[in-house]
C-alpha positions as CSV (number, residue, x, y, z in Angstrom):
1,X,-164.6,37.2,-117.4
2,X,-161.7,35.0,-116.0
3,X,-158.9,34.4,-118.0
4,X,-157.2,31.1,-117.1
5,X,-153.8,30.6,-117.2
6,X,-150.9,27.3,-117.2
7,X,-149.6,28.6,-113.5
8,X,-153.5,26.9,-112.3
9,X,-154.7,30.2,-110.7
10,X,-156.9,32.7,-113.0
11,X,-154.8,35.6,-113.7
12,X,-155.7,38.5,-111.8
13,X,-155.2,35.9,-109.2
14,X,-151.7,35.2,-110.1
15,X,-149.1,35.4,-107.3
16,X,-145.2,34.9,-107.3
17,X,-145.5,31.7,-105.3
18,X,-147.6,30.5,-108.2
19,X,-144.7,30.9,-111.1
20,X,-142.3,29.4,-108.0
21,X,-144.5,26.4,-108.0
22,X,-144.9,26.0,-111.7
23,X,-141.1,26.5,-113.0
24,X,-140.4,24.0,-110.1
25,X,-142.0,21.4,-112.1
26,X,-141.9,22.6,-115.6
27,X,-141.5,20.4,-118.9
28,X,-138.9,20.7,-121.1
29,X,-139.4,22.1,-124.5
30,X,-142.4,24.1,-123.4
31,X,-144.8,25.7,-126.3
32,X,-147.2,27.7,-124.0
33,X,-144.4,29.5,-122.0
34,X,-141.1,30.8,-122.2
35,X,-138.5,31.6,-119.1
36,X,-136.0,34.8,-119.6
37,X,-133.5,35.8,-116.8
38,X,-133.0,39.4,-118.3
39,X,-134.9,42.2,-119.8
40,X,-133.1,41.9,-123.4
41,X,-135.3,44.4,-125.0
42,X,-134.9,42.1,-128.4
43,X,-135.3,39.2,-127.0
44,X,-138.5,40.6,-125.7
45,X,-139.9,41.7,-129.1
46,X,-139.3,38.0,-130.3
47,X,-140.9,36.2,-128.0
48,X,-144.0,38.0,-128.0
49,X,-143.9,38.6,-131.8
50,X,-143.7,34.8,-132.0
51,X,-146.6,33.7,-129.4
52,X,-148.9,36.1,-130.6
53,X,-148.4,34.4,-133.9
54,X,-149.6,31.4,-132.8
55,X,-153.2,29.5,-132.0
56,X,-153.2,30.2,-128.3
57,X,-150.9,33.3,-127.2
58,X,-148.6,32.3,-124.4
59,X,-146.7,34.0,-121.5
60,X,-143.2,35.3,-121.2
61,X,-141.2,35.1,-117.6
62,X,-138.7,37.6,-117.2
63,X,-136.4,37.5,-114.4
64,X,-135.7,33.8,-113.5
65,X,-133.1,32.0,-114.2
66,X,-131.1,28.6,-114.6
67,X,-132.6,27.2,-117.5
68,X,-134.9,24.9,-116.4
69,X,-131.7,23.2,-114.2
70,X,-133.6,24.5,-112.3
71,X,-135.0,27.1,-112.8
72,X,-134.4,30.2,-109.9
73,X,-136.9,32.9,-109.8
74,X,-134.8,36.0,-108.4
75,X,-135.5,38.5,-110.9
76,X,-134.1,41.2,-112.9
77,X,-133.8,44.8,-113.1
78,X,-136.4,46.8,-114.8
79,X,-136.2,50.6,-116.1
80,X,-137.8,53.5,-113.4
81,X,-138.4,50.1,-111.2
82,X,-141.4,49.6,-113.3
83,X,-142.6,46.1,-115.3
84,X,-145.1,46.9,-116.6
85,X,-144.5,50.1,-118.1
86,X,-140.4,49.0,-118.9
87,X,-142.6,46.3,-120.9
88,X,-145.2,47.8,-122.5
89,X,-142.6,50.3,-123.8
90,X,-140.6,47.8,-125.3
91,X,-143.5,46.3,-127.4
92,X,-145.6,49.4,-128.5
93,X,-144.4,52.2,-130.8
94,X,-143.7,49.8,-133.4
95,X,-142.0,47.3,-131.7
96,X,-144.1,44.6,-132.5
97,X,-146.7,45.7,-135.3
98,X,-149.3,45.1,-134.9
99,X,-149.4,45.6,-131.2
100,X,-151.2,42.3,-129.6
101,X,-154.5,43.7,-128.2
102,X,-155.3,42.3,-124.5
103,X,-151.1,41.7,-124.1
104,X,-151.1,42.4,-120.1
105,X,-148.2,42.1,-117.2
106,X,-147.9,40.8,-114.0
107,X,-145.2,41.9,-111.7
108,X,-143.7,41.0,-108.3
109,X,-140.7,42.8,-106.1
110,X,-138.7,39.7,-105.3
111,X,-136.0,41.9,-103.5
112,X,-134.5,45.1,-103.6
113,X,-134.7,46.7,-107.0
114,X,-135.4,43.4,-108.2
115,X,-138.6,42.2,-109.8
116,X,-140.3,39.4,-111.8
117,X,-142.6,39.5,-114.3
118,X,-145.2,37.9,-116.6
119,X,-146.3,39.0,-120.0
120,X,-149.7,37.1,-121.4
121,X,-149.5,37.6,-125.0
122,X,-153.2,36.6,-126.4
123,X,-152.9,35.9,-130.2
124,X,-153.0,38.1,-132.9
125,X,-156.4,38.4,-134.5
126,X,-154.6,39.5,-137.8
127,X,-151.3,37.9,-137.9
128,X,-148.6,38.1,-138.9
129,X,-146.7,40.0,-135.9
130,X,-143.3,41.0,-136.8
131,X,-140.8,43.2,-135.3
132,X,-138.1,45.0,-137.6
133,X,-139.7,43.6,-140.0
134,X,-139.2,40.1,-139.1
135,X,-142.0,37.4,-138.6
136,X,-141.6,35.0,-135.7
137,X,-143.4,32.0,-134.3
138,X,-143.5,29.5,-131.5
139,X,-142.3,25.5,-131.8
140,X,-141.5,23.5,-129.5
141,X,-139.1,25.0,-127.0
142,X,-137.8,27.9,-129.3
143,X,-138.9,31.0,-131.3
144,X,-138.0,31.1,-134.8
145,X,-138.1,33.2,-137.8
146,X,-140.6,32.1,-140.3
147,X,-138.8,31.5,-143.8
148,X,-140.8,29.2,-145.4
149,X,-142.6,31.6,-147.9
150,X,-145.7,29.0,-147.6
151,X,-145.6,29.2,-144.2
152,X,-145.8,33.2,-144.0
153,X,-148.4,32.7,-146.7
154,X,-150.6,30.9,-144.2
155,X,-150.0,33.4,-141.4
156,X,-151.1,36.2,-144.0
157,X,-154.2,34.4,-145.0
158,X,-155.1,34.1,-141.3
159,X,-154.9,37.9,-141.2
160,X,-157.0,38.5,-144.6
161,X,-159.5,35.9,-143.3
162,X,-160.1,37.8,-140.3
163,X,-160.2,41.1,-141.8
164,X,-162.9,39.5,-144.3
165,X,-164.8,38.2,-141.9
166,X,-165.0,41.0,-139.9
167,X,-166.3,42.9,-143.0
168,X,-169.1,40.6,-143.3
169,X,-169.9,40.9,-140.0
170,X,-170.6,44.4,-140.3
171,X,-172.5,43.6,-143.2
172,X,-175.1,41.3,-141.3
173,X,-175.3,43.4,-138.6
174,X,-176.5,46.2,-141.4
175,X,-179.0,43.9,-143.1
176,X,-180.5,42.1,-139.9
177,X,-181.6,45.1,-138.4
178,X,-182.6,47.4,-141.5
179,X,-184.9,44.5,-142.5
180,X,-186.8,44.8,-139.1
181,X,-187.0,48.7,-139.3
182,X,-187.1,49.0,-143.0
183,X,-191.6,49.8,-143.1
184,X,-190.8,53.4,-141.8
185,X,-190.1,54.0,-145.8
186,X,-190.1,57.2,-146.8
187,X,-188.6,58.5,-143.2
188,X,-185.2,59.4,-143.0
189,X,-183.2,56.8,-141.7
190,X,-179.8,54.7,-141.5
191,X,-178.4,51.9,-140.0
192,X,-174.5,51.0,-138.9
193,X,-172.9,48.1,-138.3
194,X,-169.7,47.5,-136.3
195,X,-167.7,44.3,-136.2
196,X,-163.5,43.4,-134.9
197,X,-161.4,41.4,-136.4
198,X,-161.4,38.6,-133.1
199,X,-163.0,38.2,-129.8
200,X,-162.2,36.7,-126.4
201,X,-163.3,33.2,-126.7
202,X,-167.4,32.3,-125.9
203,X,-169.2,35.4,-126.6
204,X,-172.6,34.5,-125.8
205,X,-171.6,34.0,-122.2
206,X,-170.8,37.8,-122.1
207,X,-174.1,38.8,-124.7
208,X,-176.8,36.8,-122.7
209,X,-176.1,38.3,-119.9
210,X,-178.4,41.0,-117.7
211,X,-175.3,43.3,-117.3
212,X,-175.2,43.1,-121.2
213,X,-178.8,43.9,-121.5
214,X,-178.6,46.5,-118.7
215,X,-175.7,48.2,-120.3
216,X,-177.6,48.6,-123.5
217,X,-180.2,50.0,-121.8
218,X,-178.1,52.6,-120.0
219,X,-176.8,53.2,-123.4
220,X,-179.5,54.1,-125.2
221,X,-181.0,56.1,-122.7
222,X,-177.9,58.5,-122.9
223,X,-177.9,58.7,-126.7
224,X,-181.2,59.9,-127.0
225,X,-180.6,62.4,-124.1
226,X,-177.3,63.7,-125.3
227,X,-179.0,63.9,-128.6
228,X,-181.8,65.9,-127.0
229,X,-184.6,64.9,-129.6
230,X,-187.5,64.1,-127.2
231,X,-189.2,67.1,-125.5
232,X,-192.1,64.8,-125.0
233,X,-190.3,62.3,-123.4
234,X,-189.6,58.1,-124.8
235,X,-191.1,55.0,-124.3
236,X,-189.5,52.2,-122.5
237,X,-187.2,50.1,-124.3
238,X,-189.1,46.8,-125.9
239,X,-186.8,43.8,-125.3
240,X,-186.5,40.7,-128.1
241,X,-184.4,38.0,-127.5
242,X,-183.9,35.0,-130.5
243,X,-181.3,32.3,-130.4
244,X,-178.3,34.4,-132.0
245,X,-179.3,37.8,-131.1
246,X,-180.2,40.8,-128.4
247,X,-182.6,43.7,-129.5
248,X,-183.8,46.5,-127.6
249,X,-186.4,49.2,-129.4
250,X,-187.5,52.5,-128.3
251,X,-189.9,54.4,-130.0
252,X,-190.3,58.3,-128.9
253,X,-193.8,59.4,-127.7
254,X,-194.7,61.9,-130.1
255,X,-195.2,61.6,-133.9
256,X,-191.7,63.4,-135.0
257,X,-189.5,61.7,-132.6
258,X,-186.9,59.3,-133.4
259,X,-186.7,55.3,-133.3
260,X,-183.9,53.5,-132.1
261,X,-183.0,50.0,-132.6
262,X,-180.2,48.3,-130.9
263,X,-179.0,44.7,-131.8
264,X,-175.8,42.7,-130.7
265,X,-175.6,39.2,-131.9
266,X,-173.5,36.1,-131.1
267,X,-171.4,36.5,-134.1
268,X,-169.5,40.0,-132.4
269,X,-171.8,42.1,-134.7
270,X,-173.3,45.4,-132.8
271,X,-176.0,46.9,-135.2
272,X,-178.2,50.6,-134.6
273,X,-181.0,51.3,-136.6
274,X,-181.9,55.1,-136.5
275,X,-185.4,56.7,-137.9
276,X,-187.2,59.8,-138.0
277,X,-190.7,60.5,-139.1
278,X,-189.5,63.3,-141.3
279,X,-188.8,62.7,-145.3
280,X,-186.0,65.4,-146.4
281,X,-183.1,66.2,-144.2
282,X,-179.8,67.7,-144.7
283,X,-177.3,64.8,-145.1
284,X,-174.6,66.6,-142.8
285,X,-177.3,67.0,-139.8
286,X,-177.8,63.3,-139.7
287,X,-173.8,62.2,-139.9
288,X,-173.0,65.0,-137.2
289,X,-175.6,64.2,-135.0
290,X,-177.7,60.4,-134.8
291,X,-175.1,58.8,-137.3
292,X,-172.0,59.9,-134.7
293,X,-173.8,59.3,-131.6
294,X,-174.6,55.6,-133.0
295,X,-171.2,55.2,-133.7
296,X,-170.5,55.8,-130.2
297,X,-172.7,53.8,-128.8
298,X,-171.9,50.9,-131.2
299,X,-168.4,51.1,-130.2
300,X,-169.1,50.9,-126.1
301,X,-171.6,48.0,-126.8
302,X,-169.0,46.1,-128.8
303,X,-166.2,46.4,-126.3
304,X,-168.4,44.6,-123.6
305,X,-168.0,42.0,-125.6
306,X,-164.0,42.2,-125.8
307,X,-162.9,42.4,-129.1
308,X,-159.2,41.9,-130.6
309,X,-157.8,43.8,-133.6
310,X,-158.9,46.3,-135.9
311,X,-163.2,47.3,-136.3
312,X,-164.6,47.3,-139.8
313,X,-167.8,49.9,-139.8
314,X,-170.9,49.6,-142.7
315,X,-173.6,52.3,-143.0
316,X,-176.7,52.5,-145.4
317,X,-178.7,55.8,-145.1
318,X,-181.9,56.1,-146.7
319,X,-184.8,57.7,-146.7
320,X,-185.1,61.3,-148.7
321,X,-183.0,61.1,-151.6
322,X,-181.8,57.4,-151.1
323,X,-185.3,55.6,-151.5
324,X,-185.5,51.6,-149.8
325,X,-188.0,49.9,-151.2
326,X,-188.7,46.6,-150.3
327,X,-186.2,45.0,-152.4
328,X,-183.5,47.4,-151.0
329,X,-181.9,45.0,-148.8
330,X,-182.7,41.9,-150.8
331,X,-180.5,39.5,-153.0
332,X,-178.7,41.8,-156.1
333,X,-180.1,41.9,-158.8
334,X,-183.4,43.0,-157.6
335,X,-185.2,45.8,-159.5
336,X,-185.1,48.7,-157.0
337,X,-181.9,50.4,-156.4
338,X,-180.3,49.9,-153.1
339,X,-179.7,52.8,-150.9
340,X,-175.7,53.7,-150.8
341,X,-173.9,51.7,-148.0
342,X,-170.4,53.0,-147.2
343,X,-168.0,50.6,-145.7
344,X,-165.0,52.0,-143.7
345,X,-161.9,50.0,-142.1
346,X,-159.8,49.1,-140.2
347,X,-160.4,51.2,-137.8
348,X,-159.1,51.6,-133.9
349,X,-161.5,51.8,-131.1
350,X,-163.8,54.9,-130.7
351,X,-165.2,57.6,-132.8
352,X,-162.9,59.2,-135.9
353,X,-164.0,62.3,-136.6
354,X,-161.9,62.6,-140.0
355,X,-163.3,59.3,-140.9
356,X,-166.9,60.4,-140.0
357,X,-166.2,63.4,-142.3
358,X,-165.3,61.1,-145.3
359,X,-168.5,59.2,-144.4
360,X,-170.4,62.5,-144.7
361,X,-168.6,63.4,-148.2
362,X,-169.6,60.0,-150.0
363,X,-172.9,60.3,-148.9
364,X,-173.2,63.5,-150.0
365,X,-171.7,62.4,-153.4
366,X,-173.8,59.8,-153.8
367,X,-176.9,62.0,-153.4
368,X,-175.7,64.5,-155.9
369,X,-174.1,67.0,-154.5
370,X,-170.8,68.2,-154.3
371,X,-168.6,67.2,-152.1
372,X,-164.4,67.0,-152.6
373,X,-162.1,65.3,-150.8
374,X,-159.6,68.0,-149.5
């Protein structure tokens, strides 16, 4: 996907003689942009602390100069002759927490040992950013520090909202796709859902896609072969398409084979839906083995659809000792108990394995057996 930028070009497009133009004839007071002639390793930390605080992100220009009268694009020095990495350096580590996912530089040699750069800072899906423990945003042709308590209050409840709505994306995922595969009662089974905090704008442009369907075909025909469950070979994947969602199915070709369900919908969620036609298991086989596999699967699927910010994980397992009735993934208050559903975030990108073992010792718990945290 292109990202579009206020130089005109795309930005892997982007070319020196593009800033040139743009600084040429650039407003005063600009909000989208800021212009710095050195590499002020402060200065950097507050500029992009403050844009990715904002709505829309924005882009910093190191190494031109004049202040806007005009404006002289010659460039500056960088550490080891390297932008990006000088930059990237600066801002990681804790230099602005947390770090602005998607933040990414552009760099020209303008002359010897001289070079100019731009950072796009993308906002922050779960403001506030701060750096040494001071919160920053963009106004009109400045970047302040935000004082106004009801102001920082807004910029926290921006980052709670997100986090919450990430949860509850999780949480649909779950209960979409265990309603479609919830008839194989009493086989073992379990299904995850995996949601971020924020996206790239227009995700069904990047869902409804055939590389989107063609990757989660490739995908699941390397789970089920890492996972080496089919000696008697799989079907092909069923596709279902409805107006807010992508599922694939594949069913194995013998009666003690697994099922697979695999559903990514428009709201970010990436569900998996896991059974076999067996009706006691150890707990410990399944998190080691389908559950972690899923996992990685999910987490691949969901970055095609470029997420920002922390993941928040939900997983229901039931079948043997968690029975799912009909009712299971109904409204509360339901007579039939629910099978346990363990909720895990935030979370980076990728696998955890010391979070998948805390998965395994709840679940464990919650079917009755011991199982202490160390």
């Amino acid at each position: 996907m292109e990202v579009m930028t206020i130089f005109g070009p795309a930005w892997d497009d982007l070319a020196l003689e593009d800033i040139d133009r743009f600084l040429d004839s650039a407003p005063p007071e600009p909000l989208l942009w800021e212009a710095k002639g050195d590499t002020n390793a402060a200065q950097q930390r507050k500029q992009v602390c403050g844009f990715a605080n904002s709505h829309e992100g924005g882009f910093l220009i190191l190494g031109a100069h004049g202040d806007g009268d005009p404006w002289k694009l010659d460039g500056t020095t960088f550490a080891k002759d390297d932008p990006p990495s000088a930059i990237t350096d600066v801002i990681a580590g804790g230099g602005v927490t947390p770090y602005p996912e998607g933040l990414d530089v552009r760099s020209w040699e303008v002359s010897a040992g001289r070079h100019a750069a731009v950072v796009r800072i993308p906002p922050s899906a779960t403001p506030p950013c701060n750096t040494n423990g001071t919160v920053y945003e963009r106004v009109s042709g400045k970047t302040i520090p935000v004082q106004d308590p009801a102001r920082l209050a807004e910029l926290f409840a921006r980052g709670d909202a997100a986090r919450r709505s990430a949860r509850e994306r999780a949480h649909r995922a779950v209960v979409a796709i265990l309603v479609l595969g919830r008839t194989r009662v009493p086989h073992i089974q379990f299904a995850l859902g995996l949601a971020a905090t924020g996206y790239a704008p227009d995700i069904s442009s990047r869902l409804f896609t055939p590389h989107f369907e063609a990757g989660m075909r490739s995908r699941m025909t390397s789970l089920l072969a890492a996972l080496d469950h089919h000696p008697f070979g799989v079907s092909t994947p069923t596709r279902e398409i409805t107006q807010d969602a992508l599922l694939l199915e594949m069913e194995a070709n013998h009666q003690h084979g697994d099922t697979w369900s695999v559903r990514a919908s428009w709201d970010g969620g990436v569900a998996i839906y896991w059974s076999m036609a067996v009706e006691q298991t150890v707990i410990s086989s399944v998190v080691e083995r389908p559950l972690k596999a899923a996992w990685a699967c999910a987490d691949e699927l969901l970055g095609e659809l470029k997420p920002q910010g922390p993941r928040y994980l939900e997983i229901t397992v039931a079948g043997g000792p968690f029975p799912l009735g009909p009712a299971a993934v109904s409204l509360p208050g339901e007579p039939r108990p629910a099978p346990p559903t363990v909720m895990r975030g935030p979370l980076v990108p990728g696998v955890d394995q010391d979070t998948l073992a805390s998965i395994e010792r709840e679940l464990r718990r919650a079917a009755g057996e011991p199982a202490f945290e160390g």
